[in-house]
C-alpha positions as CSV (number, residue, x, y, z in Angstrom):
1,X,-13.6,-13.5,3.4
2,X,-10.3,-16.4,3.4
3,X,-7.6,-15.4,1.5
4,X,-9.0,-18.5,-0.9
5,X,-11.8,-16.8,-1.7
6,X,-10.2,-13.6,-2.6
7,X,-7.9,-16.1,-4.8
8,X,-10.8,-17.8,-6.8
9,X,-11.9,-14.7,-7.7
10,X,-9.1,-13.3,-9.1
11,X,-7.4,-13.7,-12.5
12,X,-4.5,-12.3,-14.5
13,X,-5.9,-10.1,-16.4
14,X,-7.5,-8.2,-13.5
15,X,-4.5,-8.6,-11.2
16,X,-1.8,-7.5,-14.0
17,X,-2.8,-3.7,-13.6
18,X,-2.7,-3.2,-10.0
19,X,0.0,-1.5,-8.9
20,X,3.4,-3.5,-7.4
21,X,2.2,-6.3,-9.2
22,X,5.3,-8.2,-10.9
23,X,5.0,-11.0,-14.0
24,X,6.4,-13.6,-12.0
25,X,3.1,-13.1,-9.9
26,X,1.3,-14.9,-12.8
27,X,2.8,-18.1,-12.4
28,X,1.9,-17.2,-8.4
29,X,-1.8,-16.7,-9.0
30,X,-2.0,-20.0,-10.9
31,X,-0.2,-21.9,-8.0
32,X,-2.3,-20.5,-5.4
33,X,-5.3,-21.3,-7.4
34,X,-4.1,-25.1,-7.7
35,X,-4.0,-25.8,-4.2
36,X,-6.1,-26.3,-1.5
37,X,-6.7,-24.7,2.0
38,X,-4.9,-26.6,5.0
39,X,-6.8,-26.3,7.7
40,X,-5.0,-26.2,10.9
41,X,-5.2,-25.6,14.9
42,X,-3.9,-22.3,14.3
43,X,-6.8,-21.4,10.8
44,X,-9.4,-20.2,13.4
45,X,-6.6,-17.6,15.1
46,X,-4.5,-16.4,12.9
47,X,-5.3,-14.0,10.2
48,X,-3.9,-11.6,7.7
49,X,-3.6,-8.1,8.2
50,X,-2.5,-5.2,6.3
51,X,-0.4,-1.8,6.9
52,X,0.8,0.8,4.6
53,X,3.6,-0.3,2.3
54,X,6.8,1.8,3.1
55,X,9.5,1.3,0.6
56,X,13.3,1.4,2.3
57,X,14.7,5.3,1.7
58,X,17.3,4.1,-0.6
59,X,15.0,2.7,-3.2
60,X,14.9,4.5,-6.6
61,X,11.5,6.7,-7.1
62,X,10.4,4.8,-10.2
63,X,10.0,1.4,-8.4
64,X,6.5,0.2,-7.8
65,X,5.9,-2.1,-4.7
66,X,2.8,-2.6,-3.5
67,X,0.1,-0.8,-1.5
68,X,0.4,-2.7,1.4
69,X,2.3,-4.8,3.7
70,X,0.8,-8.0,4.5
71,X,1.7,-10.1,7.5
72,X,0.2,-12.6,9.7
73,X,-1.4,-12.1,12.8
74,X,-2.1,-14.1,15.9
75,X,-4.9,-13.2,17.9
76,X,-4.2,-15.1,21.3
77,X,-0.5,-13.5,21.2
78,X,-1.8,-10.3,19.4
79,X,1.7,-10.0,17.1
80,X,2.1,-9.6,13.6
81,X,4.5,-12.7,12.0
82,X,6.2,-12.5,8.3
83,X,4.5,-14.1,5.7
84,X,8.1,-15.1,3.8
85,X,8.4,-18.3,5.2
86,X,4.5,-20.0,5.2
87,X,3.4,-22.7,3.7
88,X,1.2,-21.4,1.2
89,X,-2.0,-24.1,1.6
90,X,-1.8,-22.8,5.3
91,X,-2.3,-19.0,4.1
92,X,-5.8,-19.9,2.4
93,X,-8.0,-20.1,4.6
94,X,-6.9,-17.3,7.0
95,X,-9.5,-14.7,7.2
96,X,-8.4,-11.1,5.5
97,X,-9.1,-8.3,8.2
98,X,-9.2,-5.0,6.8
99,X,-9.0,-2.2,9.2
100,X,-12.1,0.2,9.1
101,X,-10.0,3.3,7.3
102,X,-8.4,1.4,4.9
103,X,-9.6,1.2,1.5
104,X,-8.0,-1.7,-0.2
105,X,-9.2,-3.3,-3.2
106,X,-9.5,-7.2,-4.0
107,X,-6.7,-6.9,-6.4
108,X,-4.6,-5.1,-3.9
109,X,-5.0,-7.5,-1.1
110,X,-4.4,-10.5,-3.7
111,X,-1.1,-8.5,-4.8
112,X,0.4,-7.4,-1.2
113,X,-0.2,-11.1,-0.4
114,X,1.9,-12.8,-3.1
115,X,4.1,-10.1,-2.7
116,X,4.8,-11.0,0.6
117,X,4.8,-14.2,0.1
118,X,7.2,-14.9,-2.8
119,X,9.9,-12.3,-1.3
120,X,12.5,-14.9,-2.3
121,X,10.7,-16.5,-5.7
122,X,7.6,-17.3,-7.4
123,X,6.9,-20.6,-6.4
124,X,5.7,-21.9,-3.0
125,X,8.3,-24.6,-3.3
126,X,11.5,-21.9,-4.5
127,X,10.3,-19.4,-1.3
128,X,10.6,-22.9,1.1
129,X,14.2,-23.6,-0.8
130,X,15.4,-20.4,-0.2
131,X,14.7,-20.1,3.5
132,X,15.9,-22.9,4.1
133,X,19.2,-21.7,2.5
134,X,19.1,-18.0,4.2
135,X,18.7,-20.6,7.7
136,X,21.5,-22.7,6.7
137,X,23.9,-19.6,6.1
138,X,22.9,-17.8,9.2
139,X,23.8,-20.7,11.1
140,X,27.1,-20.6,9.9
C-alpha cells in the first residue's frame, strides 16, 4: 500500500490513541489528506521503511515517541534518507515496506510517519521554513 492510502484511511479519532501521537498531528492528518500524490522519477524507487524507535538516553521515562522510526529508502543506492526535509505530496505515493517480523499497525505507520515528518512543525509548509532556516545557520 502508498503511504496515501494508509492516509485516506485514517482519521482522528483512530489515530489520537496510538502511542507517540501528538495534537498538533491533527492539523497533520488533515493536511496530508488535502493533498495529492506527486508522482515523480524517483516514486517507483524510493519507499518508506521502518526501524525500532530509540528514544536519546537523556530523555525523561514518561515521554511517549513513537513506535517506529520512519525514513526513506532508495533501492538503486540501497540507503535509508531522513524524512525531515520532504515535500510532503512526494511522500504519498511511496510504497510502505514492512519488514516480515515487524508487527506494526496502520495507525502506527501513519503516526511514525508524521512524526518524522513534522520534526520541526506541523505543517508541510513550517517543516520547509524551518529547514531552510537550520540551512541558512549552518552556513554561517
Amino acid at each position: 500500500m502508498t503511504f496515501k492510502e494508509y492516509i485516506d484511511k485514517c482519521t482522528w479519532d483512530k489515530l489520537k490513541a496510538t502511542p507517540g501521537v501528538r495534537d498538533f498531528m491533527q492539523r497533520s492528518l488533515a493536511d496530508l489528506q488535502s493533498i495529492e500524490p506527486k508522482h515523480t522519477d524517483k516514486t517507483s524507487i524510493h519507499s518508506i521503511h521502518f526501524s525500532e524507535n530509540q528514544p536519546d538516553e537523556d530523555c525523561s521515562g514518561d515521554k511517549v515517541f513513537a513506535k517506529y522510526h520512519a525514513s526513506l529508502y532508495d533501492e538503486e543506492e540501497k540507503q535509508h534518507y531522513g524524512m525531515l526535509d520532504q515535500d510532503w505530496e512526494k511522500v504519498l505515493p511511496l510504497e510502505v515496506k514492512i519488514g516480515d517480523n515487524q508487527k506494526i499497525s496502520d495507525n502506527e505507520i501513519v503516526v511514525s510517519v508524521i512524526w518524522e515528518l513534522t520534526w520541526l512543525g506541523a505543517t508541510n509548509e513550517d517543516c520547509r521554513k524551518a529547514c531552510r532556516h537550520i540551512s541558512l545557520d549552518t552556513l554561517k
